[in-house]
mmCIF file as gemmi writes it, N, C-alpha and C atoms, coordinates in Angstrom:
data_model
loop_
_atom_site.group_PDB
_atom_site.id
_atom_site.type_symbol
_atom_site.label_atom_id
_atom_site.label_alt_id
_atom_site.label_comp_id
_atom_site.label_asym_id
_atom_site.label_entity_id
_atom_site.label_seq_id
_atom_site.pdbx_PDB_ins_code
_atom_site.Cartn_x
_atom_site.Cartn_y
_atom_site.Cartn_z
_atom_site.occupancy
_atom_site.B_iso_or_equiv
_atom_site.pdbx_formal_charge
_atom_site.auth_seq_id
_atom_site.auth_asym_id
_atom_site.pdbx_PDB_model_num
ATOM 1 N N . UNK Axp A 1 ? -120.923 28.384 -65.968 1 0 ? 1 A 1
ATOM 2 C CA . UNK Axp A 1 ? -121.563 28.613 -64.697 1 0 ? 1 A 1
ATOM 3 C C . UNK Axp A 1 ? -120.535 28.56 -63.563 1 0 ? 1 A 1
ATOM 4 N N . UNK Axp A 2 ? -119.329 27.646 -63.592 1 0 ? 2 A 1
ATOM 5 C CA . UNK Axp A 2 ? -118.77 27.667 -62.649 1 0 ? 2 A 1
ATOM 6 C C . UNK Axp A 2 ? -117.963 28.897 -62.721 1 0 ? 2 A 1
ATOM 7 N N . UNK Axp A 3 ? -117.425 29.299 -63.44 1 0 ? 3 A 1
ATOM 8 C CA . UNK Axp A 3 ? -117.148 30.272 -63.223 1 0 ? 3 A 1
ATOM 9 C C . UNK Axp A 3 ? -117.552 31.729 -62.783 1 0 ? 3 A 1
ATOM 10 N N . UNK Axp A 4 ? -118.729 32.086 -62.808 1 0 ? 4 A 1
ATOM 11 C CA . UNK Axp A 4 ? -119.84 32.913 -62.487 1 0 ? 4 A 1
ATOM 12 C C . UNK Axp A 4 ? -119.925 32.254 -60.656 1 0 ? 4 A 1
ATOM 13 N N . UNK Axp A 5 ? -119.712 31.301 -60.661 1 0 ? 5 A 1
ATOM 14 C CA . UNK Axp A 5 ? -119.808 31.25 -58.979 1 0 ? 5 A 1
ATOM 15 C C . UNK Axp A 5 ? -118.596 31.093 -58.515 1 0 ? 5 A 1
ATOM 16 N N . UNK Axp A 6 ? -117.49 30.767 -59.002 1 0 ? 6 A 1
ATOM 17 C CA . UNK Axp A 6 ? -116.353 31.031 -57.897 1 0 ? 6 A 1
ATOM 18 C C . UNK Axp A 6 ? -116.051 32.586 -58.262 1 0 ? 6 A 1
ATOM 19 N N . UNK Axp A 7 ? -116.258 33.482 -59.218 1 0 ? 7 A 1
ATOM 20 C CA . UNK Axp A 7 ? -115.891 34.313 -59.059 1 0 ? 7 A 1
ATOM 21 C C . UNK Axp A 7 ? -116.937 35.446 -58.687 1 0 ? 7 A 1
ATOM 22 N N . UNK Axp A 8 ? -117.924 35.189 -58.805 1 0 ? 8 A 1
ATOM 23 C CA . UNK Axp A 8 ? -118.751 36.059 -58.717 1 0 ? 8 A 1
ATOM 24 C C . UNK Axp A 8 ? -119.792 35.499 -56.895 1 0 ? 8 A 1
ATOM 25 N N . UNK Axp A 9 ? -119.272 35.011 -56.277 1 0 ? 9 A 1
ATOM 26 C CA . UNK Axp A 9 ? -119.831 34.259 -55.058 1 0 ? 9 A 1
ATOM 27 C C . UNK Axp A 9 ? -120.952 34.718 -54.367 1 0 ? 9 A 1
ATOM 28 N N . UNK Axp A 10 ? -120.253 36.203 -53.824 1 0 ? 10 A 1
ATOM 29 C CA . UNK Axp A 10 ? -121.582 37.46 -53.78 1 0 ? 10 A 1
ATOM 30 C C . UNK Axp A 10 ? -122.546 37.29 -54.237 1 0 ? 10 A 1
ATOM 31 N N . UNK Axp A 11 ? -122.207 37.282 -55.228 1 0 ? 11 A 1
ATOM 32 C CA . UNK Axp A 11 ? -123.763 37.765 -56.179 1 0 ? 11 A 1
ATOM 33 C C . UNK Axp A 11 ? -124.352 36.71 -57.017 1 0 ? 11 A 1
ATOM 34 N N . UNK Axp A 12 ? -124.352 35.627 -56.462 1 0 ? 12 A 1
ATOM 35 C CA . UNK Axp A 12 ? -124.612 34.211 -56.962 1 0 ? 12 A 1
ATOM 36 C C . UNK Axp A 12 ? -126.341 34.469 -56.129 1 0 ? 12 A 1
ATOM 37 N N . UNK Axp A 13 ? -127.473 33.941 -57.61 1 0 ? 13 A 1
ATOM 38 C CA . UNK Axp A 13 ? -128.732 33.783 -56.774 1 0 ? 13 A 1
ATOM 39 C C . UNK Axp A 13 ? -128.7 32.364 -56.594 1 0 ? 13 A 1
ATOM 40 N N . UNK Axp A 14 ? -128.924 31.913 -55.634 1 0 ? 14 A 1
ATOM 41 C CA . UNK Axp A 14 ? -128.572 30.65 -55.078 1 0 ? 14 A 1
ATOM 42 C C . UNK Axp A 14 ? -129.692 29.824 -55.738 1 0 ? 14 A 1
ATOM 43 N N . UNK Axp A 15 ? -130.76 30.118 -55.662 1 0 ? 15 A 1
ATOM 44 C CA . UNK Axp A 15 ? -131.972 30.197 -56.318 1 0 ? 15 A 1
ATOM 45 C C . UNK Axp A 15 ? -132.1 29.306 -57.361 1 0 ? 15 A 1
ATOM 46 N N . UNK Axp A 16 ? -131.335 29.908 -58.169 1 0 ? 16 A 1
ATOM 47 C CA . UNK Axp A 16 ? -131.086 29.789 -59.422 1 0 ? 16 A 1
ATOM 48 C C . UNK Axp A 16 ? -130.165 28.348 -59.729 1 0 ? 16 A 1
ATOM 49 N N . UNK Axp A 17 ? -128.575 28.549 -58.955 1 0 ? 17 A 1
ATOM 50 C CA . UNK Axp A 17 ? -128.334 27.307 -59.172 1 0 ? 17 A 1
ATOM 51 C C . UNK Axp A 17 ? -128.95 26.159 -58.652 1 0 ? 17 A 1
ATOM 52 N N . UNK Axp A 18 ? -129.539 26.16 -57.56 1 0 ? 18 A 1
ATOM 53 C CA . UNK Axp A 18 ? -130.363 25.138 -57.32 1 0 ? 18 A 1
ATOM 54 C C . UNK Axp A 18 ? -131.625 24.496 -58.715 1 0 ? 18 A 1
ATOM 55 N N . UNK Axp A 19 ? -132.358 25.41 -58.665 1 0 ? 19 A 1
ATOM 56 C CA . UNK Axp A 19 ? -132.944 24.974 -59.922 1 0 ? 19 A 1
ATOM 57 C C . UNK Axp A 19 ? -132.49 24.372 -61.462 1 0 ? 19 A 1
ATOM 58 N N . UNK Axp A 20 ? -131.518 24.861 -61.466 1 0 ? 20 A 1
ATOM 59 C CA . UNK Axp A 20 ? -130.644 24.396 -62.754 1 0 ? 20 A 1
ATOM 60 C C . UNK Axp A 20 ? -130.108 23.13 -62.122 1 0 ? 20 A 1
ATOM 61 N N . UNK Axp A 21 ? -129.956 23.197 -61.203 1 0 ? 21 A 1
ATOM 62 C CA . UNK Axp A 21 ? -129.17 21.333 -61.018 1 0 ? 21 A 1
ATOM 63 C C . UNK Axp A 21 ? -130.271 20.622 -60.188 1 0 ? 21 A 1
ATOM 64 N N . UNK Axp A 22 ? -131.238 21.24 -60.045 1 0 ? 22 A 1
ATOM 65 C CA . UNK Axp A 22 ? -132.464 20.238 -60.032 1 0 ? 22 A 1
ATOM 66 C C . UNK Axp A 22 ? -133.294 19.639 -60.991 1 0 ? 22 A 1
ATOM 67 N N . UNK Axp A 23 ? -133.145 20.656 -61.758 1 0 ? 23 A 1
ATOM 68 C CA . UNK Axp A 23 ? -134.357 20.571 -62.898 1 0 ? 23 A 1
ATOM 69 C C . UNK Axp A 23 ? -133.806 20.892 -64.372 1 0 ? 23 A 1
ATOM 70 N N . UNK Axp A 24 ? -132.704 21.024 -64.439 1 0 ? 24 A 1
ATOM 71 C CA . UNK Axp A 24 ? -132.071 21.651 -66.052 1 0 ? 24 A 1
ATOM 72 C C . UNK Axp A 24 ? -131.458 20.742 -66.217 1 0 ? 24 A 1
ATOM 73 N N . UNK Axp A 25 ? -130.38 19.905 -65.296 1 0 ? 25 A 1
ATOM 74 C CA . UNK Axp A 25 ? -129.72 19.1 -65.398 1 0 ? 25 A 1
ATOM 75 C C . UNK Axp A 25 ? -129.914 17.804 -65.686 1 0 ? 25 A 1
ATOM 76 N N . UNK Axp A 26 ? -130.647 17.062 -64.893 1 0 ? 26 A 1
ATOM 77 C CA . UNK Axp A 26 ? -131.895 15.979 -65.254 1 0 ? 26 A 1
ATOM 78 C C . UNK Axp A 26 ? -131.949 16.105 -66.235 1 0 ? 26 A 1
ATOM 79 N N . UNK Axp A 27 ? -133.217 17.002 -67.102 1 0 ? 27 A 1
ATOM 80 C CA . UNK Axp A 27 ? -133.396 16.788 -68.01 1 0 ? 27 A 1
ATOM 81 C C . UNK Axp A 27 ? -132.052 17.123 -69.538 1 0 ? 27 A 1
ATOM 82 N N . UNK Axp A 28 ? -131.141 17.373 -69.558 1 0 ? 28 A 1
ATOM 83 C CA . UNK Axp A 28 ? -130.506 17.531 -70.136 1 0 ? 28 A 1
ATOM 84 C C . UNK Axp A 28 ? -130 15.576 -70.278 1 0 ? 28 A 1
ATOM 85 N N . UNK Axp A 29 ? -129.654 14.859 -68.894 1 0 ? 29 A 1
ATOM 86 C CA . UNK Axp A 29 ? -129.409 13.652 -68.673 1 0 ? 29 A 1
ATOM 87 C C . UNK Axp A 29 ? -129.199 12.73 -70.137 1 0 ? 29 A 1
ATOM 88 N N . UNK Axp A 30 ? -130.65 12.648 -70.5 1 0 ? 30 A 1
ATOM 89 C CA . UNK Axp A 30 ? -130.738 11.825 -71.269 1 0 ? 30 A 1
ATOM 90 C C . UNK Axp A 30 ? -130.052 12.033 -72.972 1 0 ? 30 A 1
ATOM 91 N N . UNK Axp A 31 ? -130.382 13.224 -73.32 1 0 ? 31 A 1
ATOM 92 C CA . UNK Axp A 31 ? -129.518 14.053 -74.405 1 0 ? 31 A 1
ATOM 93 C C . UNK Axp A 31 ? -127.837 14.062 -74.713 1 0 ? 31 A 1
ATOM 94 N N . UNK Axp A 32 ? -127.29 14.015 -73.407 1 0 ? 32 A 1
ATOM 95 C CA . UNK Axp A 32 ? -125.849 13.57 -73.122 1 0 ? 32 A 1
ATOM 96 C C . UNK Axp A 32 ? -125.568 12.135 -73.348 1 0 ? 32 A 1
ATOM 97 N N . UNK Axp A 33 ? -126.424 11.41 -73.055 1 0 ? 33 A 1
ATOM 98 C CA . UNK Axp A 33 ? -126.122 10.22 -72.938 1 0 ? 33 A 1
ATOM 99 C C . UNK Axp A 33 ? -126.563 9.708 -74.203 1 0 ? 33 A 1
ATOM 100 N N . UNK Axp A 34 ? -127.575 10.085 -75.316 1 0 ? 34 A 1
ATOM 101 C CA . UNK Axp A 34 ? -127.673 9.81 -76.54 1 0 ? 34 A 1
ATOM 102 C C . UNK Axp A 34 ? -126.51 10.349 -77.231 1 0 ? 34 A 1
ATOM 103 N N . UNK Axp A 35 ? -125.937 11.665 -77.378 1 0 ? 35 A 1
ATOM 104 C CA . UNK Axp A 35 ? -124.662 12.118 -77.839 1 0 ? 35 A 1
ATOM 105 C C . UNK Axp A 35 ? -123.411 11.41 -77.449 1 0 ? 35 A 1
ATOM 106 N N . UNK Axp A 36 ? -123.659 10.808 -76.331 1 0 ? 36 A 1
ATOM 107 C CA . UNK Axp A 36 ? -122.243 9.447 -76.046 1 0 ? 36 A 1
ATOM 108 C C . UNK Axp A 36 ? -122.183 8.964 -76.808 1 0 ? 36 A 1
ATOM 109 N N . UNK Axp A 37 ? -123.615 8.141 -76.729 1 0 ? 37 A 1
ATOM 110 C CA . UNK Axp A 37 ? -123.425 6.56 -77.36 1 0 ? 37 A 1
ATOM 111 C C . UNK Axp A 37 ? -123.019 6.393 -78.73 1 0 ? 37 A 1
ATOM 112 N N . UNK Axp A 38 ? -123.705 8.046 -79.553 1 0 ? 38 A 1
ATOM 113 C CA . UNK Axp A 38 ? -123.615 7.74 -80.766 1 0 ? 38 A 1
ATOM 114 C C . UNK Axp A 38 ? -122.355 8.206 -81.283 1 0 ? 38 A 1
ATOM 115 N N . UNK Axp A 39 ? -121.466 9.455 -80.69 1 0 ? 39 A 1
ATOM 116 C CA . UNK Axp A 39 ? -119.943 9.488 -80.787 1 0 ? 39 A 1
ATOM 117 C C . UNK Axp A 39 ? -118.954 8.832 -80.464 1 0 ? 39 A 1
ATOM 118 N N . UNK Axp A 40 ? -119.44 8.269 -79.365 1 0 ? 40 A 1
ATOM 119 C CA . UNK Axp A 40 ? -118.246 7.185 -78.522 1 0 ? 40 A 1
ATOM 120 C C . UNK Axp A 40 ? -118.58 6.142 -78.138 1 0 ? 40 A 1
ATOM 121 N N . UNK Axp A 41 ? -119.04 5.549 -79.347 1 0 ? 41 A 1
ATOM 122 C CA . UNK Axp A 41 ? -120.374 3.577 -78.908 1 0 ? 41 A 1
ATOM 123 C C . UNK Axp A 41 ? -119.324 2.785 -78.232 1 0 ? 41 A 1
ATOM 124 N N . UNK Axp A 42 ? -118.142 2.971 -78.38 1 0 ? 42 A 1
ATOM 125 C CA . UNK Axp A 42 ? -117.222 1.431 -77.498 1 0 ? 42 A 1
ATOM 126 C C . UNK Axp A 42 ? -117.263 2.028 -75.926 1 0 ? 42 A 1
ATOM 127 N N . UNK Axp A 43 ? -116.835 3.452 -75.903 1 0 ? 43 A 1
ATOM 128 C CA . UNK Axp A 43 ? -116.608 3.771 -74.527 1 0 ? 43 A 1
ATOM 129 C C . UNK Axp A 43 ? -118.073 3.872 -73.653 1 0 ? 43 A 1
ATOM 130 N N . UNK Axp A 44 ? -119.044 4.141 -74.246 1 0 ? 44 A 1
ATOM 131 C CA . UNK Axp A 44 ? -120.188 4.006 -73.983 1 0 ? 44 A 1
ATOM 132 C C . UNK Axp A 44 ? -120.584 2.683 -73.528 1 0 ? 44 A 1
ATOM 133 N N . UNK Axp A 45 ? -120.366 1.669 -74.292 1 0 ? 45 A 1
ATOM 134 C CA . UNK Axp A 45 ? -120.556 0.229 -73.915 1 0 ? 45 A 1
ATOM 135 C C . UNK Axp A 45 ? -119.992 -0.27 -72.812 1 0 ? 45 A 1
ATOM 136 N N . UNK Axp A 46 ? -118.937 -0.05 -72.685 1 0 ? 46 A 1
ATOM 137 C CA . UNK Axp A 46 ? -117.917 -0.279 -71.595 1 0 ? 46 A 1
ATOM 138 C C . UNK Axp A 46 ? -118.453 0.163 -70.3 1 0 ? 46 A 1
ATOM 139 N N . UNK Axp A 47 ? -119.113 1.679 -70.294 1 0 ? 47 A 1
ATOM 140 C CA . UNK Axp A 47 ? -119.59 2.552 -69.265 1 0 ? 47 A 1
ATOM 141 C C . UNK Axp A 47 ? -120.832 1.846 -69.164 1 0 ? 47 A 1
ATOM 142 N N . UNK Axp A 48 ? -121.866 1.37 -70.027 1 0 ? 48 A 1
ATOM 143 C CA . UNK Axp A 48 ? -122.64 0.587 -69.837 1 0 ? 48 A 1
ATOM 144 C C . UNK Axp A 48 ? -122.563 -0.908 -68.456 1 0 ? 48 A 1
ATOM 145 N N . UNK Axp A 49 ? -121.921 -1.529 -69.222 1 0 ? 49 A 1
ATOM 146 C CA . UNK Axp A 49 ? -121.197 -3.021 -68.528 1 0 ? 49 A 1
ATOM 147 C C . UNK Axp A 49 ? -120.98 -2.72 -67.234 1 0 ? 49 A 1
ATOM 148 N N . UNK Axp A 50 ? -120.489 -1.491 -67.075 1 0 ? 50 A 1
ATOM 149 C CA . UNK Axp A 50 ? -119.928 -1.421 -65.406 1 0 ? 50 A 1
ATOM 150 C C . UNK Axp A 50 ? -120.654 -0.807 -64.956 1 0 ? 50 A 1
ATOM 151 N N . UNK Axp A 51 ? -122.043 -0.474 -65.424 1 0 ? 51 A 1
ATOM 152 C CA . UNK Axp A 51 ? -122.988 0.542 -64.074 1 0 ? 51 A 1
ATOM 153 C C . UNK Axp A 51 ? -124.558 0.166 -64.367 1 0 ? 51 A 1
């Protein structure tokens, strides 16, 4: 995506990224953060402890 907007700027529906980082992103949230824990449980823990 980022690339589609720095290069394509024009023709970016704004629309669109808004919705995707309102509403695609969120929910993606939790899915990322299960794929952490279970590939990277120490660094995960750590990231835990401090937030």
């Amino acid at each position: 995506m980022r690339n589609g907007v720095v290069h394509g700027y024009f023709s970016v529906d704004w629309k669109i990224v808004y919705n995707v980082a309102t509403k695609n992103v969120p929910e993606l949230e939790p899915q990322v953060l299960f794929l952490s824990r279970r590939l990277y449980p120490e660094i995960s823990a750590r990231l835990d402890q401090q937030g």
